[in-house]
N, C-alpha and C positions, 0 to 999 in steps of 0.2 A: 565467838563462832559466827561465819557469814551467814550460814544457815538462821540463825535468833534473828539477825539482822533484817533479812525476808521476811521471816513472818510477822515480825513488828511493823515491816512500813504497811504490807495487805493488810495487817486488819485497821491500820489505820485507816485508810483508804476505803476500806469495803464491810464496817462493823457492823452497822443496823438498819434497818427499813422498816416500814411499816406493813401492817397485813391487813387482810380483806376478810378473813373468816373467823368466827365463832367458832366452830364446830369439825371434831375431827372423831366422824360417830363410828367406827370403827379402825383395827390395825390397819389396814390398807388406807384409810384415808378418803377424803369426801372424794375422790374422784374413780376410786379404787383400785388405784396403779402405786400407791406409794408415794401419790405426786400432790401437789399444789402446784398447780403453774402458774398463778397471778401469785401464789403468796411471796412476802418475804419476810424473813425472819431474822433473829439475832447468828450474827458470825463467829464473834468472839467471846469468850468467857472462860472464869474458872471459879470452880464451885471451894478450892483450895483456899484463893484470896477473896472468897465470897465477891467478886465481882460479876457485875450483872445476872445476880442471881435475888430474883424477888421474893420466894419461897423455900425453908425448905421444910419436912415434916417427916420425923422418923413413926417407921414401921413397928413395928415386934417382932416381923421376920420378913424372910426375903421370899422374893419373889420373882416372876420373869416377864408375866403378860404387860403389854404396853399401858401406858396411861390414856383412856378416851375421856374426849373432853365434848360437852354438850353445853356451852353458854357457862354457868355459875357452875354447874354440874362437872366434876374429874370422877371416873370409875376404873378400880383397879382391883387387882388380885393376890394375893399372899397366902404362901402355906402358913398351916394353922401351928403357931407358936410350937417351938420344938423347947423341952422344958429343958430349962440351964441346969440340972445337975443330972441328966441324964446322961447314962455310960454308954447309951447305945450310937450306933451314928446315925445323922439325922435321916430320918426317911419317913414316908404316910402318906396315906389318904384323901386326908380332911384338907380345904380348903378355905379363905375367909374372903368374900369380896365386899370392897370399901366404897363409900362415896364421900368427895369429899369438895371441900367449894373451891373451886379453879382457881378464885381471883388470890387466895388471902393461906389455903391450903388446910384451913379447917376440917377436924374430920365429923362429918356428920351424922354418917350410920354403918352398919357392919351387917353381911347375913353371912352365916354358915353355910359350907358347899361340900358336904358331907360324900365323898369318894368312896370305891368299893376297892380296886387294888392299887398297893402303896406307891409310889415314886421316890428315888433318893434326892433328897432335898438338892437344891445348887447344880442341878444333873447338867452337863456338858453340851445334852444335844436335847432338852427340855426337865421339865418336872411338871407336876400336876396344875402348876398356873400359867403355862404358857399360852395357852389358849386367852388372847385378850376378850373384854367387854367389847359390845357393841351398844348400840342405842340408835332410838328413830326420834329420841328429843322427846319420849312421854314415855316410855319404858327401857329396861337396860335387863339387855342377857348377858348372863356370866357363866361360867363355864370350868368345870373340875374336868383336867384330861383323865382323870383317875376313873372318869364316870358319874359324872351328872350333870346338867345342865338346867334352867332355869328362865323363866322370866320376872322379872318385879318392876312395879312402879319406882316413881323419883321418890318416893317418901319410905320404899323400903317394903313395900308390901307384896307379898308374893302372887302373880299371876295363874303359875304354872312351874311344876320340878317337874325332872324326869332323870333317874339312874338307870345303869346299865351296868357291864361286867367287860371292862378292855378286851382287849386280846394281848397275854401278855408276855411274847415272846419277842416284843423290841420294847424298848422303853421310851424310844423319841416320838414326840407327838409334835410332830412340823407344821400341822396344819393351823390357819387362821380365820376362825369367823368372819361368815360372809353374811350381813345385811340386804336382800336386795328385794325391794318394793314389799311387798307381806311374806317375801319368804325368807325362811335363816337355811345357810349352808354348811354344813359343819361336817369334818373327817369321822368315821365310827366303824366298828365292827357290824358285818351284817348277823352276826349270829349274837343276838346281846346275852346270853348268858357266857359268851366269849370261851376262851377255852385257855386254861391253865397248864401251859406243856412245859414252862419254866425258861428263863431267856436264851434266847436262839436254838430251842429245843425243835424236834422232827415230831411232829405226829403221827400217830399209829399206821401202820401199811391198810389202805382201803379208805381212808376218811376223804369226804368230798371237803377239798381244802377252799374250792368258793365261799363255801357258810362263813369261812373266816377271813374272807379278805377286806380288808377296809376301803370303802368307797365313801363319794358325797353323798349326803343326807339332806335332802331337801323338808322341811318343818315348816309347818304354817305358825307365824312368831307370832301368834296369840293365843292358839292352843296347843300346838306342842304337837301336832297331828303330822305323820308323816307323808308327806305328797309323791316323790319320788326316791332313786336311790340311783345312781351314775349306772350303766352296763359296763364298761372298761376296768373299773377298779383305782384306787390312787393311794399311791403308796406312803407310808406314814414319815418317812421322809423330805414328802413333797409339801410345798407351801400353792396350791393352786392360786391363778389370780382371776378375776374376771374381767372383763374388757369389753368393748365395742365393735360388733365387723363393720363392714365397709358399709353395707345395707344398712344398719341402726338396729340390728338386734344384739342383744346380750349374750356372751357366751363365757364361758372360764376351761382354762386351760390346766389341764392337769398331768402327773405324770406317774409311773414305777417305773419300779427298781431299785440299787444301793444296797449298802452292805448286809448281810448275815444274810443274803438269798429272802427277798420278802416275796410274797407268796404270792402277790397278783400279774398275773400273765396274760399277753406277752409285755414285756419291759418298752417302756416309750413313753411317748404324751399323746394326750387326746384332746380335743378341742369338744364341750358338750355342749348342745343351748338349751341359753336359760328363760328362754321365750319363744312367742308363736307356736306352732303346731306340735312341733318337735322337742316339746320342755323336757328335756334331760334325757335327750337321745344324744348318741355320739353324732357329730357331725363327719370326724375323719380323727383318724389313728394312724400314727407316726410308729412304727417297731425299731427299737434299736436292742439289739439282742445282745445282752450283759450290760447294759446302760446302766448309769443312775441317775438320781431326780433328787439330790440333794440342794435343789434349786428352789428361789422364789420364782416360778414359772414368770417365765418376760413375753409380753407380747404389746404388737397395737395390730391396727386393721391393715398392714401392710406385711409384718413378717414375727415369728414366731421364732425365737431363739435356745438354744439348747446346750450344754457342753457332753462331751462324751469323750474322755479320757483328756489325751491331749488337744484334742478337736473344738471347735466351734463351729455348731452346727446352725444356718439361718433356714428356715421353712417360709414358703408363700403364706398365709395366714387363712387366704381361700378357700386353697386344695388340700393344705398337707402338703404338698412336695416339696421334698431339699431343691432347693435352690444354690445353697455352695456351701463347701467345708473350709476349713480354714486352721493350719495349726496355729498352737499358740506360743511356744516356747525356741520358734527355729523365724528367723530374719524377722527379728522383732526391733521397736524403735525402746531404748532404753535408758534411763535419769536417771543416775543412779546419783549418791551423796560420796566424793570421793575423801574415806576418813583421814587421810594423812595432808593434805593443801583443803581442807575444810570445806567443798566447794561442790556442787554440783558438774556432772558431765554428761553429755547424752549424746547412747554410740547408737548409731543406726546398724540394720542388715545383721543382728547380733543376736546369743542364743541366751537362754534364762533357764532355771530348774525352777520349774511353778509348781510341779507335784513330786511326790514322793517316788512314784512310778508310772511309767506313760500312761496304764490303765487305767491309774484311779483320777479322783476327782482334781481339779486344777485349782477351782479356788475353796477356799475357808466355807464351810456350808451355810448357802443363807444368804451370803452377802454378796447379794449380784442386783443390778437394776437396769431397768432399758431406758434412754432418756434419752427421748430425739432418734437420731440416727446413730447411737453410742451404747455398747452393754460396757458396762460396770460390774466391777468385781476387784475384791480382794484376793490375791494369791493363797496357795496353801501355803506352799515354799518361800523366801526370800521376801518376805513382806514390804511385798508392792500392791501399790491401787493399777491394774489394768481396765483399759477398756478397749473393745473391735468396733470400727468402723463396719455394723453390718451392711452397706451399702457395697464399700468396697475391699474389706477384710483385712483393712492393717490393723498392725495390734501395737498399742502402747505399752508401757510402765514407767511408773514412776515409784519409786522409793522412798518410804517414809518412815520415822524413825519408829520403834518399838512402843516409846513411853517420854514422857517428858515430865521430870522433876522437880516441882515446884515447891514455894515454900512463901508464908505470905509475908515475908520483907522484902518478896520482887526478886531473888535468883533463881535460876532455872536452869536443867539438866537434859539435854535430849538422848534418851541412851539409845542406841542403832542394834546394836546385837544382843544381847542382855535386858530383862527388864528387872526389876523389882516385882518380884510374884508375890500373888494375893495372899494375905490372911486367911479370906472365906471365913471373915467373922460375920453375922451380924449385928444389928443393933446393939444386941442385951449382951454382948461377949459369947456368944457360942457360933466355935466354929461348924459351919452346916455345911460346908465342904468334904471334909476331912474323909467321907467316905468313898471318896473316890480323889488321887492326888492330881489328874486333869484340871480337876474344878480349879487347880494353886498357879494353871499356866498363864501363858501369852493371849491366849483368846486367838489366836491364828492358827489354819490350819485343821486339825481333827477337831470341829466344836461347829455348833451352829449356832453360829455370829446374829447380832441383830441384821433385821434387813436393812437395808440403808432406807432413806429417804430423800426426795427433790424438793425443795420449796424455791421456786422462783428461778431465781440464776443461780441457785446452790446445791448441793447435793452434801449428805450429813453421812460418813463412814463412823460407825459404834463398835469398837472391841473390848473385851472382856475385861480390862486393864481399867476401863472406864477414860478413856482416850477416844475422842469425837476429831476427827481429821473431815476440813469444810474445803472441797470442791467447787471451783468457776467450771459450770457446766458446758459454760462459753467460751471456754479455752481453745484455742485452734489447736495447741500443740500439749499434749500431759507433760508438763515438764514441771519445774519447782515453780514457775508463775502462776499454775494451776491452783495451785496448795496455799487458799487464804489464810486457813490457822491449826492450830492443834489445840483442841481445848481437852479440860480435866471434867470429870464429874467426882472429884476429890480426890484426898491424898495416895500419892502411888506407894500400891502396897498393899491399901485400905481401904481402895474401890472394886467392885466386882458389878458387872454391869451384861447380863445378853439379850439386854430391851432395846429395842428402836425408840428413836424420841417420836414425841407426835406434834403438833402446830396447831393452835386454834388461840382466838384472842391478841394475836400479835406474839404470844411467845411461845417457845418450844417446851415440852413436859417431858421429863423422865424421870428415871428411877433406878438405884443402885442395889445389893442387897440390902443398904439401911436405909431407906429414904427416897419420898417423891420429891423433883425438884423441877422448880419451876424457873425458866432463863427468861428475862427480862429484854428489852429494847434497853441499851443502853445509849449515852451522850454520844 
């Protein structure tokens, strides 16, 4: 196939570089857009034919939060062991967070992260460990979405805990710890004895439904002491980011709305800062009325990006005001892989089904990133990598295959419409899927995808499949030139993966439901 043929000569061409950083002290990344822009990292790999793979190290169960890395130091998080002869399907509370040594993958100590209400294991759109570690390089917060949170030193010894009681009428917990200077950021219920109405239940006629809306949490990260709490509200959907404005102050970008009608109102984004006089005041509030926020909020000090059905929406970063809409499924630029002459083709001025329905969300939840003058994202529909020109609103795609079949005598299988659906076994042979048959899909579409991340000239797409699709950021045109490799994080079938990798040390970290693994610089 011509297609094998491509992506053998790119990554010959474009496999390894070397990196600049140590440290990747929370999910966002030292920069906290999801980026490294001086870094560079490995292209190619397969965890299948253990190629350029330095490490790997099984778990006891799976898990979702990313791997943060601090020098020697990798801290990660896993639900707490689901026992192999149990008839029930996997679900709970409890959580275990690890440290383990980055260079070699050693595991060197465990705390308990004892949660108050359950999650089903392998959940679609989170479970109790999606909330990654952070670190300031001398302590490490970890974090039960089920309800607890915590500080400990590097040796394991506890600072400071604190539980609470979810609010448990969704079950996805989108948000991502935010480190910034002495304070932690984190999504939570304002009412912490939370309220048990059962999932996507109504509350009684008369309840002040504010008590329960989840907003940012502002924490002093060495006692645990609450400073502020957002006025807008941010919906459990949303992955908020922070950023820089034009003047050099801190702000983060948050958003409501999305499915089962969540409860904080009006539906939008808001830009809040996170310094000077105004600490965790709104600055300015976007309304889009039935929105949703199934995004990693994208911004820089220039424009502020959104989708809204079939829309793509860019905001001044400023003010708040739309600036321009844009569809995304009508006079688009399209690559598609043509199955019968084996070959790529790309029609201009051409139309795409990217969602299910004009209203709902366009791409797979999660996996969207702004990089440069370019948003990124994967479709829900017809699994392509798009991205808009927010400057001047063209829209690309590109087409890429589903899954690619390996096997370690060196043949290989790209399958385009069909994949090989998961196990959802982990480690020890229990399947912790099974309670929901989502978790056995493609990872495209209804799921919320790892976020992507940039290192350097590259950009890393992660699906469920355990399939890592590596982007030239510096591509003029999204076309199959674009498309340096398609790597595995093991056998298809037998990977299950909705972590972002991370960068620190020269190589990337991640993690599948069995195992953290570490990708090397290769020759």
């Amino acid at each position: 196939m011509k297609f094998a043929v491509i992506i053998i000569v790119q990554s010959l061409f474009c496999s390894v570089c070397f990196a600049q950083s140590s440290n990747w002290p929370q999910a966002s990344g030292p920069e906290g857009n999801y980026q490294h822009s001086q870094g560079k990292a490995a292209i190619s790999w397969s965890v299948t034919r253990n190629e350029n793979i330095r490490w790997k190290t099984t778990l006891p169960e799976g898990g979702q939060s990313s791997p943060i890395v601090w020098g020697n130091y990798l801290f990660i998080t896993i639900n707490e062991p689901w026992p192999v002869d149990s008839p029930q399907p996997a679900q709970g509370a409890n959580a275990v967070g690890y440290c383990l040594n980055s260079k070699t993958g050693e595991i060197l100590w465990s705390i308990n992260l004892p949660g108050t209400n359950p999650l089903k294991y392998a959940g679609i759109f989170s479970d109790s460990t999606s909330p990654s570690p952070v670190t300031d390089g001398r302590h490490v917060w970890f974090f039960n979405a089920s309800g607890m949170m915590g500080c400990w030193d590097f040796d394991g010894r506890e600072v400071w805990s604190r539980k609470w009681a979810p609010r448990t009428r969704h079950h996805s917990r989108q948000f991502e710890p935010i480190l910034y200077e002495d304070t932690l950021l984190y999504v939570e219920v304002l009412n912490k004895e939370g309220a048990d109405v059962g999932m996507h239940g109504k509350f009684p006629p008369g309840t002040d439904l504010k008590q329960y809306w989840t907003c940012l949490h502002a924490y002093d990260k060495l006692t645990g002491q609450l400073k502020w709490t957002d006025q807008s509200g941010t919906s459990i959907h949303n992955t908020p980011t922070m950023g820089i404005l034009r003047d050099g102050r801190k702000a983060i970008l948050h958003g409501r709305g999305g499915g089962h009608a969540p409860l904080e109102m009006p539906y939008g984004m808001s830009l809040t800062a996170l310094d000077g006089p105004r600490t965790g005041e709104e600055i300015w509030n976007y309304e889009i009325p039935k929105g949703s926020a199934h995004y990693t909020s994208p911004w820089n000090e220039t424009y502020c990006c959104w989708f809204h059905g079939n829309q793509h929406l860019v905001l001044d970063t400023q003010t708040g005001q739309l600036l321009r809409s844009q569809t995304l499924d009508q006079n688009v630029s399209l690559c598609r892989f043509d199955r019968e002459v084996g070959e790529y083709i790309t029609e201009s001025d051409t139309s795409l089904k990217i969602n299910r329905r004009p209203a709902e969300t366009p791409t797979t939840k999660m996996a969207n990133l702004l990089v440069g003058s370019y948003h990124y994202f994967l479709t829900h529909e017809s699994h392509c990598i798009g991205r808009i020109d927010v400057e001047t609103g063209h829209v690309e795609y590109l087409e890429v295959p589903l899954q690619v079949v390996r096997n370690v005598h060196g043949s290989e299988e790209y399958l385009w419409d069909k994949a090989l659906l998961n196990d959802s076994l982990n480690s020890r042979g229990v399947d912790i899927g099974k309670v929901d048959a989502r978790s056995k899909g493609t990872g495209w579409g209804h799921v919320s995808a790892a976020t992507p991340i940039a290192i350097g000239d590259c950009i890393y797409f992660t699906t469920m499949l355990g399939i890592t699709y590596v982007l030239d950021r510096n591509a003029k045109r999204l076309d199959q030139n674009a498309l340096l490799s398609i790597n595995d994080l093991g056998p298809a079938g037998q990977t299950w993966s909705l972590t972002q990798p991370t960068f620190a040390n020269g190589c990337l970290y991640t993690r599948t439901m069995k195992e953290v693994i570490c990708i090397e610089l290769g020759e």
